[in-house]
Each structure stands twice: as C-alpha cells, then as structure tokens.
PAKE-729957 format. One line per field, with one value per atom (N, C-alpha, C): residue number from 1; residue in one letter; chain; x, y, z. Coordinates in nm, 2 decimals, always signed. Example, Ala and Ser with C-alpha at 12.3 -4.5 7.8 and 13.67 -1.06 7.14 Angstrom:
resi	1,1,1,2,2,2
resn	a,a,a,s,s,s
chain	A,A,A,A,A,A
x	+1.32,+1.23,+1.32,+1.28,+1.37,+1.29
y	-0.57,-0.45,-0.33,-0.22,-0.11,+0.00
z	+0.78,+0.78,+0.78,+0.71,+0.71,+0.79
This chain:
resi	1,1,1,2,2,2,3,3,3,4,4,4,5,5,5,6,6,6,7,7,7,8,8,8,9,9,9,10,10,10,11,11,11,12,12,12,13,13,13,14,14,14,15,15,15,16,16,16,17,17,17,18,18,18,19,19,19,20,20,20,21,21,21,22,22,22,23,23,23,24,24,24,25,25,25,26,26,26,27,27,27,28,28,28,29,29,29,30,30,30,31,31,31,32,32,32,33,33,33,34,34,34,35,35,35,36,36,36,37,37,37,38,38,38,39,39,39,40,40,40,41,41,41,42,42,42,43,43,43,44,44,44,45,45,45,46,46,46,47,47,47,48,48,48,49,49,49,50,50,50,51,51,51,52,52,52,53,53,53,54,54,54,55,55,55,56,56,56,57,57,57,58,58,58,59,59,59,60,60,60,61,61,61,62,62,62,63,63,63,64,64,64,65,65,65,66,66,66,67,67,67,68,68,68,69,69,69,70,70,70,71,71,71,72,72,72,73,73,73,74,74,74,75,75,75,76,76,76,77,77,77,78,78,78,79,79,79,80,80,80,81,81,81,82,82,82,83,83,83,84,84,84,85,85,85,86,86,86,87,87,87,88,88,88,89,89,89,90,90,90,91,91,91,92,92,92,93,93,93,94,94,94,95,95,95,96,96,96,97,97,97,98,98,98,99,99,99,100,100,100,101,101,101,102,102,102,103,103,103,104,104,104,105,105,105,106,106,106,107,107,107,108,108,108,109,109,109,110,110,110,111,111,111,112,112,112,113,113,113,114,114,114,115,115,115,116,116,116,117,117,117,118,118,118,119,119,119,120,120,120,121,121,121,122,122,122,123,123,123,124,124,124,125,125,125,126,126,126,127,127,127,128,128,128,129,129,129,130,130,130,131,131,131,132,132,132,133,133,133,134,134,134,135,135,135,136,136,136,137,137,137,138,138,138,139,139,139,140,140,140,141,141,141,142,142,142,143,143,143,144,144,144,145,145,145,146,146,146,147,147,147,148,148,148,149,149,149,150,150,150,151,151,151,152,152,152,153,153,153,154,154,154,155,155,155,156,156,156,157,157,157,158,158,158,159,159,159,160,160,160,161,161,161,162,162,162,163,163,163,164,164,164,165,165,165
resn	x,x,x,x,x,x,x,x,x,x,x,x,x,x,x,x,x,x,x,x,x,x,x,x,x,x,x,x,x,x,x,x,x,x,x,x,x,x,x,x,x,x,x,x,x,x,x,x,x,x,x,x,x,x,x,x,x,x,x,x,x,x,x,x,x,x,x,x,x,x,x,x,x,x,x,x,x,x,x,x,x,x,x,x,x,x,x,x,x,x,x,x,x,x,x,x,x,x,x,x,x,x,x,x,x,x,x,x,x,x,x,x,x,x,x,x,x,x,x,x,x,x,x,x,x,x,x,x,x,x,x,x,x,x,x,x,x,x,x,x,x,x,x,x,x,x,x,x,x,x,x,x,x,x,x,x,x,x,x,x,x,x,x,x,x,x,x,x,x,x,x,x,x,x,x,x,x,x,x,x,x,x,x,x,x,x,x,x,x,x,x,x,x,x,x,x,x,x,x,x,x,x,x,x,x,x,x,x,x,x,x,x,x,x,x,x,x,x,x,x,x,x,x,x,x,x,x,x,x,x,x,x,x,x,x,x,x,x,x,x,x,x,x,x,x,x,x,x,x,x,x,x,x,x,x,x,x,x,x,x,x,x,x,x,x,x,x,x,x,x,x,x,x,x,x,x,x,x,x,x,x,x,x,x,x,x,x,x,x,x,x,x,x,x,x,x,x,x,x,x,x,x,x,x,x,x,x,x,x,x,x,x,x,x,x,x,x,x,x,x,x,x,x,x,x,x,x,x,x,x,x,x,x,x,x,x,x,x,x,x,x,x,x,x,x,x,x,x,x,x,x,x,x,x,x,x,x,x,x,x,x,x,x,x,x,x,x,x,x,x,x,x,x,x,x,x,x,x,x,x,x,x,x,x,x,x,x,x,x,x,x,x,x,x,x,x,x,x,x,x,x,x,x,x,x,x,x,x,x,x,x,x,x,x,x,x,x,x,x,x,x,x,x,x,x,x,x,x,x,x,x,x,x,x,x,x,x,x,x,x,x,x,x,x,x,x,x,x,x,x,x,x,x,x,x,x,x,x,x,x,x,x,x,x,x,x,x,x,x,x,x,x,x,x,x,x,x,x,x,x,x,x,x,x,x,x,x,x,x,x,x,x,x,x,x
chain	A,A,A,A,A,A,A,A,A,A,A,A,A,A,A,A,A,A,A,A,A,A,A,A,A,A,A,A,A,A,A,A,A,A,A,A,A,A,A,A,A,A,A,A,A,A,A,A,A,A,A,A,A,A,A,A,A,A,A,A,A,A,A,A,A,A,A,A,A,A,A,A,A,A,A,A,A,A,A,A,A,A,A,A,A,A,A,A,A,A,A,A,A,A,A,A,A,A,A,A,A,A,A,A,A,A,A,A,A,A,A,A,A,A,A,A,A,A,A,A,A,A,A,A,A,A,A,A,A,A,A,A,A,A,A,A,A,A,A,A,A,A,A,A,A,A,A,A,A,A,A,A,A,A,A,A,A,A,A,A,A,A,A,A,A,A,A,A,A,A,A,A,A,A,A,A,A,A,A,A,A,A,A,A,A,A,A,A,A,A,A,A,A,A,A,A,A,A,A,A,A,A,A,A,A,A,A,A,A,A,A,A,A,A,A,A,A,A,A,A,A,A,A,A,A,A,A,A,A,A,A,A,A,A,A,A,A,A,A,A,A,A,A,A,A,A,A,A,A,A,A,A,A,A,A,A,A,A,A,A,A,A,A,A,A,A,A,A,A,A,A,A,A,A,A,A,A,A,A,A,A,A,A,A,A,A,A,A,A,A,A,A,A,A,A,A,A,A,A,A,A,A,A,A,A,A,A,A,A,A,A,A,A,A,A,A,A,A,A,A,A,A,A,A,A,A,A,A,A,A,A,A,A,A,A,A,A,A,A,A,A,A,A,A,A,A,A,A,A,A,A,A,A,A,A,A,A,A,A,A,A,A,A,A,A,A,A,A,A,A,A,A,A,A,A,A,A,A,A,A,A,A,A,A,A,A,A,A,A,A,A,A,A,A,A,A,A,A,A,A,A,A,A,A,A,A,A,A,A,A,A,A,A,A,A,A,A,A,A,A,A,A,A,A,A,A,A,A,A,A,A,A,A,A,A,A,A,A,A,A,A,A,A,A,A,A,A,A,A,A,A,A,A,A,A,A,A,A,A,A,A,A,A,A,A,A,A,A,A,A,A,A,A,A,A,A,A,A,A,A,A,A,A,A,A,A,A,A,A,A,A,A,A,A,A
x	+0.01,-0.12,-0.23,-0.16,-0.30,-0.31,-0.23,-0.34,-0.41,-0.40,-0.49,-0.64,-0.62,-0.72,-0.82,-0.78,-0.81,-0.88,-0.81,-0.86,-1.01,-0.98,-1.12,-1.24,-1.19,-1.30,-1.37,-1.25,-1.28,-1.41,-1.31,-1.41,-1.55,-1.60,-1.67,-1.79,-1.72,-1.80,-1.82,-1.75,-1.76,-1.93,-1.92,-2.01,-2.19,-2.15,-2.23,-2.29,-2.24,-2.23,-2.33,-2.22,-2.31,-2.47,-2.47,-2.56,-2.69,-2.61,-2.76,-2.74,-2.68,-2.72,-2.76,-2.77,-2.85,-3.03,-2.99,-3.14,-3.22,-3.13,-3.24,-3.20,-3.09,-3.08,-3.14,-3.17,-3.23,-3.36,-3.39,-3.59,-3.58,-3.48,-3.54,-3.49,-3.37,-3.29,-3.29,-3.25,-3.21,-3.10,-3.13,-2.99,-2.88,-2.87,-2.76,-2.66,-2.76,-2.66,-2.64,-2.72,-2.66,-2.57,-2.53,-2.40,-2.25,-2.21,-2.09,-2.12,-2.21,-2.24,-2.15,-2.21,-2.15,-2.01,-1.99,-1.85,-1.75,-1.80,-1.73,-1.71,-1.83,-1.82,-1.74,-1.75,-1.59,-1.49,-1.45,-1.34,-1.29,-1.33,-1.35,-1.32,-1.39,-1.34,-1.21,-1.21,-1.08,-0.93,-0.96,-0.88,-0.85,-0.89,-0.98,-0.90,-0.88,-0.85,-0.70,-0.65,-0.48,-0.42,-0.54,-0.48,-0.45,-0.53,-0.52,-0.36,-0.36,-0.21,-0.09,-0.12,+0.01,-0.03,-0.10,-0.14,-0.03,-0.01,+0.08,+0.21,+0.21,+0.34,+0.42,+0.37,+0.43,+0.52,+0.47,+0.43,+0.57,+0.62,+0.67,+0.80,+0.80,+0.89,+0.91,+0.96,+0.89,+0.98,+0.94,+1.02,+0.92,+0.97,+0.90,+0.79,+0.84,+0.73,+0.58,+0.66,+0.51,+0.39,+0.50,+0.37,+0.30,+0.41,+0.34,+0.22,+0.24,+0.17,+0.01,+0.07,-0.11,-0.16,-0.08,-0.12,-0.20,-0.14,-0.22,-0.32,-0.34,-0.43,-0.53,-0.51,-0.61,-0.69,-0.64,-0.63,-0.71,-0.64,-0.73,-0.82,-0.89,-1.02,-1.12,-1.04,-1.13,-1.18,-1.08,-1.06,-1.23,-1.16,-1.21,-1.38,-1.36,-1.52,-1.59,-1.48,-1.62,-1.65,-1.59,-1.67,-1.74,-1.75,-1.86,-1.97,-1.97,-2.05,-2.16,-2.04,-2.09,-2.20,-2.12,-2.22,-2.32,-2.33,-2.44,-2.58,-2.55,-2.61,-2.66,-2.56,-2.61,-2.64,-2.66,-2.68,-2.63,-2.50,-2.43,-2.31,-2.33,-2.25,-2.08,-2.13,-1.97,-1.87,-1.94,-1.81,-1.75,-1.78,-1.70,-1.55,-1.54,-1.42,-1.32,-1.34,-1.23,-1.20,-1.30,-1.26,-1.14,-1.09,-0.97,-0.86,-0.87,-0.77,-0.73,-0.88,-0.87,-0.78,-0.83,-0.79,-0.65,-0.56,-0.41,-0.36,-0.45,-0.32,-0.40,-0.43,-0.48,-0.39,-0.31,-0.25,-0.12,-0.07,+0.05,+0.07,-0.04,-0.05,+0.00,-0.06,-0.01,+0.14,+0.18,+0.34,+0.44,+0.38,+0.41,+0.48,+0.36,+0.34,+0.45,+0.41,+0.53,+0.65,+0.73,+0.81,+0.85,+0.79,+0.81,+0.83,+0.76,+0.77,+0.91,+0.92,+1.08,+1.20,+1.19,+1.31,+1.34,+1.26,+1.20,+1.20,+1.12,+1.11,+1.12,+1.08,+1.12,+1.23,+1.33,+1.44,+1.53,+1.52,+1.53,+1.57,+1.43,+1.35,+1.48,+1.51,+1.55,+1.70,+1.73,+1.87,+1.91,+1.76,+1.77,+1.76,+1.72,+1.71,+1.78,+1.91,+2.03,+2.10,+2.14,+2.22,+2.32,+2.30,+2.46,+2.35,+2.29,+2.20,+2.13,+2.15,+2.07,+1.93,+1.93,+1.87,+1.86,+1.75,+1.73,+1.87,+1.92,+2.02,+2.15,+2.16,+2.32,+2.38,+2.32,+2.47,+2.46,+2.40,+2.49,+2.57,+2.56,+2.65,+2.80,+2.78,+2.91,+3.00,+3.09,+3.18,+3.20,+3.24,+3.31,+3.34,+3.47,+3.52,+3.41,+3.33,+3.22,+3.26,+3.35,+3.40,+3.31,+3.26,+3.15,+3.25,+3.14,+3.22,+3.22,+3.13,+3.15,+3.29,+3.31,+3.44,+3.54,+3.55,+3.63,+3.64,+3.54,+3.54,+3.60,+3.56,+3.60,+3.74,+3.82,+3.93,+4.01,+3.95,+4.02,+4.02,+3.90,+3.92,+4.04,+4.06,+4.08,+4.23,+4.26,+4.39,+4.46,+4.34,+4.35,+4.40,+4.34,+4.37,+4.47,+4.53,+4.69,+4.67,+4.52,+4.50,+4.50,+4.52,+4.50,+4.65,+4.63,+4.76,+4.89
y	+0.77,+0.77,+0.83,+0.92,+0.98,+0.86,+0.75,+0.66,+0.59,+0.58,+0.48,+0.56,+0.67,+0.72,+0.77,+0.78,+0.79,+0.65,+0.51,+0.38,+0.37,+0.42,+0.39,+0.47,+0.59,+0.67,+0.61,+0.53,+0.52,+0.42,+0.30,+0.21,+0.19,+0.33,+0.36,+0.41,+0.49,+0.52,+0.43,+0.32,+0.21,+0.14,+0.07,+0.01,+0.11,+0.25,+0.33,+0.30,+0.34,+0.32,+0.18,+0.07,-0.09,-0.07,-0.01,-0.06,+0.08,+0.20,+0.27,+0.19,+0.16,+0.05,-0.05,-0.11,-0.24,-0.21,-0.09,-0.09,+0.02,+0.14,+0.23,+0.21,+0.20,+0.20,+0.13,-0.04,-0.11,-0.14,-0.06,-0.03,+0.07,+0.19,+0.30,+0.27,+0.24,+0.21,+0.05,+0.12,-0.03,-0.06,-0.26,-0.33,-0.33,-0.25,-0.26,-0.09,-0.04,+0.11,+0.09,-0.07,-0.05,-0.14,-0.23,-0.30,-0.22,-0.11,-0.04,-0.02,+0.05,+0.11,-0.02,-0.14,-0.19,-0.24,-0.25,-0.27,-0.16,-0.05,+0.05,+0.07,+0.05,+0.03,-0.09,-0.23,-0.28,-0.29,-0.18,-0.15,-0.04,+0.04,+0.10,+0.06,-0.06,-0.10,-0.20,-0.26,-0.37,-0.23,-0.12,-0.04,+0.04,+0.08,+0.11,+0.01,-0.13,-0.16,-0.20,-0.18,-0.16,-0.05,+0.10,+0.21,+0.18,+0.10,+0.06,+0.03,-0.10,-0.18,-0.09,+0.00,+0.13,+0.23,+0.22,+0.31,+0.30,+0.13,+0.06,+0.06,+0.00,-0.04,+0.15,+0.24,+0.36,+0.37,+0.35,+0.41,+0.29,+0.17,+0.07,+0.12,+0.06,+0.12,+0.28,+0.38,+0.53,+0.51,+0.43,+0.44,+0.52,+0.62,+0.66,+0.55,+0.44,+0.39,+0.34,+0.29,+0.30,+0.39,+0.50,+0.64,+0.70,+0.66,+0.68,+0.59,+0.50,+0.37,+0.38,+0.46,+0.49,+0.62,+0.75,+0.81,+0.77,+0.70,+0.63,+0.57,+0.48,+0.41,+0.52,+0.59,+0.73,+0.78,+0.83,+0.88,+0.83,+0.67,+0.58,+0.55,+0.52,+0.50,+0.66,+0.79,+0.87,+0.87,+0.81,+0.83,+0.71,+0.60,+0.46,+0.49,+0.47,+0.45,+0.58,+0.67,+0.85,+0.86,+0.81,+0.83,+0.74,+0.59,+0.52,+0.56,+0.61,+0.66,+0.80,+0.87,+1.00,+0.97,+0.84,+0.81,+0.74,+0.68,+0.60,+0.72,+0.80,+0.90,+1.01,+1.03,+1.15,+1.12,+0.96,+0.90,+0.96,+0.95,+1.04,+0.93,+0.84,+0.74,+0.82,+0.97,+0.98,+1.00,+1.00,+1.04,+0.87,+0.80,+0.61,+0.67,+0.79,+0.80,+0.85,+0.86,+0.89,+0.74,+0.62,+0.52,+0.45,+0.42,+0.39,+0.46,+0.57,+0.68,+0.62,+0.61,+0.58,+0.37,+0.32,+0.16,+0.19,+0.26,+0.26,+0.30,+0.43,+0.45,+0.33,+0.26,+0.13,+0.04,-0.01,-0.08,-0.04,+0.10,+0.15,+0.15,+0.16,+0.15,+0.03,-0.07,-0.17,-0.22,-0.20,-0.20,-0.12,-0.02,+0.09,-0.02,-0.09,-0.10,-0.22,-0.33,-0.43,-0.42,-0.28,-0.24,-0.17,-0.12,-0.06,-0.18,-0.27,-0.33,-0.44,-0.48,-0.56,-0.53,-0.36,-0.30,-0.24,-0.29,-0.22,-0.33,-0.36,-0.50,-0.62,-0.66,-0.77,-0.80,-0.74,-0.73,-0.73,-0.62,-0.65,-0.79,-0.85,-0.98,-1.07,-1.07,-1.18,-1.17,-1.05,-1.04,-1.11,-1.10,-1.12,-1.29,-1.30,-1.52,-1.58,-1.51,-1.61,-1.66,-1.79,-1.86,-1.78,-1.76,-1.75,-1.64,-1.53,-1.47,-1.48,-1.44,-1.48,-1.35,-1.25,-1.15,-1.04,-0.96,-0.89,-0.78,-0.79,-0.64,-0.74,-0.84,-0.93,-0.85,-0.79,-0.74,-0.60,-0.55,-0.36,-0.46,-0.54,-0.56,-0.60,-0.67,-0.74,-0.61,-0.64,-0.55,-0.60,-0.51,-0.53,-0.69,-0.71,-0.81,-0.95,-0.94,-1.01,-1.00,-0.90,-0.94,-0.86,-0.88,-0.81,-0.70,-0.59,-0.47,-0.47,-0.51,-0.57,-0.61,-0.74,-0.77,-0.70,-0.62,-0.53,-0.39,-0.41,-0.25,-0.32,-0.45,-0.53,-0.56,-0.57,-0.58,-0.45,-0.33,-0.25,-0.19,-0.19,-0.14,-0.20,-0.36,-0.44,-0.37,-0.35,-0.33,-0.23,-0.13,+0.00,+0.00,-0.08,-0.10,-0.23,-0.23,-0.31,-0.47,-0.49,-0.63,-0.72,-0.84,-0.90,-0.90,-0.90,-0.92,-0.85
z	+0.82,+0.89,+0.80,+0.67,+0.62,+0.51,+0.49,+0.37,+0.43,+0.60,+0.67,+0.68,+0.72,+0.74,+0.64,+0.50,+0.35,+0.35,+0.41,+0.39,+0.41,+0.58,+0.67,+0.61,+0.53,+0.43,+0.36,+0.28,+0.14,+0.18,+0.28,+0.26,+0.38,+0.44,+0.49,+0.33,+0.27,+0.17,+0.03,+0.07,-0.06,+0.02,+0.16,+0.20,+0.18,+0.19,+0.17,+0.04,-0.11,-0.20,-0.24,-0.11,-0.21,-0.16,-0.04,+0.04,-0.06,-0.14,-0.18,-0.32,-0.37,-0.50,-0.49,-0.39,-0.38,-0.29,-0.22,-0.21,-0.23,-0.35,-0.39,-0.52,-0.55,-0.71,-0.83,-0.76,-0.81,-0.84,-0.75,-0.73,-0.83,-0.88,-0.97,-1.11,-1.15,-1.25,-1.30,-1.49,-1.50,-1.50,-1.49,-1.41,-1.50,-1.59,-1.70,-1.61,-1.56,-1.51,-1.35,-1.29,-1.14,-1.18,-1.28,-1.26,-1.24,-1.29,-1.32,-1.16,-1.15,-0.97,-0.86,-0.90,-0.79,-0.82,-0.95,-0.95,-0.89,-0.90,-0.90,-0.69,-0.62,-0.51,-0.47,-0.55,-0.49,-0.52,-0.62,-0.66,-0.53,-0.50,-0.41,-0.28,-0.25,-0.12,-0.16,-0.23,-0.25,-0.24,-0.29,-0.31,-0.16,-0.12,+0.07,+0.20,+0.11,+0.17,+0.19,+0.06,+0.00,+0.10,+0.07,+0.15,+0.31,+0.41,+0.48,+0.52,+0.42,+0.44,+0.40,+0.32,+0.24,+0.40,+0.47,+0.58,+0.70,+0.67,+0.79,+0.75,+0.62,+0.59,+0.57,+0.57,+0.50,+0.70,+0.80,+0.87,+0.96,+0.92,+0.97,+0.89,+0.72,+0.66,+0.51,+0.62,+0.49,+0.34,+0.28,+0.14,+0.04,-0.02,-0.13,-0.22,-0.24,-0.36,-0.29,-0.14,-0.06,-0.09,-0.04,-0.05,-0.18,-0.30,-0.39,-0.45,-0.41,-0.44,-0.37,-0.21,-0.15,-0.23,-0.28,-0.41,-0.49,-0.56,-0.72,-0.65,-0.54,-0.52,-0.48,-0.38,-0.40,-0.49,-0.57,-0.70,-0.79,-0.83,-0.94,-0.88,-0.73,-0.70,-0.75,-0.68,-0.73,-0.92,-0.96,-1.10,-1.16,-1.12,-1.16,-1.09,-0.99,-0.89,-0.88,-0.90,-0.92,-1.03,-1.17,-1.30,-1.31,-1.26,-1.29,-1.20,-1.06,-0.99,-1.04,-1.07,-1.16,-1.27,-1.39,-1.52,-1.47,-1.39,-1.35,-1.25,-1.18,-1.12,-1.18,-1.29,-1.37,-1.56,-1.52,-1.67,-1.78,-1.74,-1.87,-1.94,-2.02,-2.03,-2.10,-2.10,-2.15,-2.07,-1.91,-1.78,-1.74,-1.86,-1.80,-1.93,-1.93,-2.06,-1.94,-1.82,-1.72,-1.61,-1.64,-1.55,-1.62,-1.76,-1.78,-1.70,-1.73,-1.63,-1.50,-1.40,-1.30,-1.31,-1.38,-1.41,-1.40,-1.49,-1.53,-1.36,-1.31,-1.20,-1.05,-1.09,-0.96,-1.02,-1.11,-1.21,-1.18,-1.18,-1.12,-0.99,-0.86,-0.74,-0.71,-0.81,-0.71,-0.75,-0.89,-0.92,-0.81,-0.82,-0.71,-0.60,-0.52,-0.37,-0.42,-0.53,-0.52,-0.52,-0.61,-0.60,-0.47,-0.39,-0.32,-0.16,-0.15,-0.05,-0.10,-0.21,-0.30,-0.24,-0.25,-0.23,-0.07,+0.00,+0.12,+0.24,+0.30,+0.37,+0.37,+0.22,+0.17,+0.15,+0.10,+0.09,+0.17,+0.33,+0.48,+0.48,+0.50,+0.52,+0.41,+0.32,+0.25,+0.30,+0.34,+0.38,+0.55,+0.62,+0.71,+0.80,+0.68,+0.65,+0.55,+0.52,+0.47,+0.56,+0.52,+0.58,+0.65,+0.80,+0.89,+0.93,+0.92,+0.97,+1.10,+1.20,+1.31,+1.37,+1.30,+1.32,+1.23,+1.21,+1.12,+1.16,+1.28,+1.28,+1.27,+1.23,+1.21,+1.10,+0.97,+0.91,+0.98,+1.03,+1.12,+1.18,+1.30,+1.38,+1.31,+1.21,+1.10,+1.02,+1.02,+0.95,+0.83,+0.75,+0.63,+0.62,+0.70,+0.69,+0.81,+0.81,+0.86,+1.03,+1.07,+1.25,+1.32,+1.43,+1.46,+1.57,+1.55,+1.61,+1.76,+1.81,+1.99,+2.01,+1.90,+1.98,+1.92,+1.85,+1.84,+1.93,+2.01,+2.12,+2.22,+2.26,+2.36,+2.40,+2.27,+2.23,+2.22,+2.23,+2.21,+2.36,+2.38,+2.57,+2.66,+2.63,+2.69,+2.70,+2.55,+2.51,+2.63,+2.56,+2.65,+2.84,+2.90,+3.01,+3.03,+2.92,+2.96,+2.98,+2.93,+2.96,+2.88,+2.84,+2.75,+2.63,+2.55,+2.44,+2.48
C-alpha cells in the first residue's frame, strides 16, 4: 500500500511540476533550462505511475523483487527528476551529475519489476494454462503422482467405514 500511496504523490507532484514549468518557468527562463524541467516531470509521472502498479501488484502478489523494484523506482525518480529540478531551479548545471544516478536505479526498477512479476505471477499464470490445467489451484489439488487428493480422502473415508473395496 505504501508504493501506491508514494504513486498518487509522486504523480500529484509530477502534474504540479508540468503545470509551474509550463506556465511560470517559461515566461522567466531560457528554453534550454525549462527543457530538462519538463523531462524530468514526465519522468516522474511515467515513474508515479509504475509505483501505482508495484502498489497493486506488491499487495496481490508479496515477492521481494516487487518491492524492491517500487524502491528503486522511488529512489531513481528522487534521484533522476530532483537533480534536474534542483539544476534547473537553482541554475546550477553541476546537480544534473546525480540524474545518471537516478537513470541507473529506474533502469534497475524496472528489471526489478520484470524479474519480479517472471518469477511471481507470471509464472503462476504460465503454470496455470498448460495443457491439462483447468485452474490456477489444479497443481495444489494434484499429487506428486498427478492423483488428486479429494479422491484420495474419499477413498480413504470410504475405506474407513467398511464401504467400498
């Protein structure tokens, strides 16, 4: 629940962001220092809105690389979108030497999140639509030897009260 709610921030404060670079930034600055600005606000929201889906998915299936993946993506937005925010606001072109920083762990986020949904639901999912599969809970119910354990309780009750074999 906290990468969803980190989402709805982020991208509360991305829309903020476009909306004072497109109508104060541009009237005061030049257009060479509001460009990084607004890249950096839809990096921000494209990112905002990943946390969203790492918000749901963490929350449906808890696998580690999920959550680390809404981490990095945390993280590299503060990394990526607050130093170009930073250098563009405080015209200091040496704070864009922390947006690679931020690039690598949004780059890792999302390896993260593929890896993590591969080995996670997807994976579920691919197990759960092979041939002879009729439902995502068909192999619990299968045994080892593919006999399902119902008719094996069935079988054994049955036994139990003298009926059957």
């Amino acid at each position: 629940m906290k990468f969803a709610i980190l989402g709805a921030l982020s991208a509360f404060l991305a829309v903020l962001a476009g909306a004072f670079g497109t109508h104060v930034l541009t009237a005061t600055l030049d257009p060479k220092l509001v460009d990084p600005f607004k890249t950096a606000a839809q990096y921000q929201m494209t990112h905002a809105l990943a946390l969203l889906f790492v918000g749901w998915a963490v929350s449906q299936f808890p696998y580690r690389a999920l959550r680390v993946a809404g981490w990095l993506f945390a993280l590299g937005t503060l990394f990526f979108s607050g130093s170009l925010y930073a250098m563009v606001l405080a015209q200091a072109p040496e704070l864009s030497a922390l947006t690679p920083v931020g690039g690598i762990l949004l780059l890792a986020g999302w390896l993260s999140l593929a890896w993590g949904l591969a080995r996670g639901p997807l994976a579920t999912m691919r197990h759960a639509t092979a041939p002879g599969a009729r439902n995502w809970d068909a192999r619990r119910r299968l045994g080892a030897d593919g006999a399902s354990h119902r008719g094996a309780e069935s079988t054994r009750v049955a036994g139990a009260k003298g009926e059957g074999a």
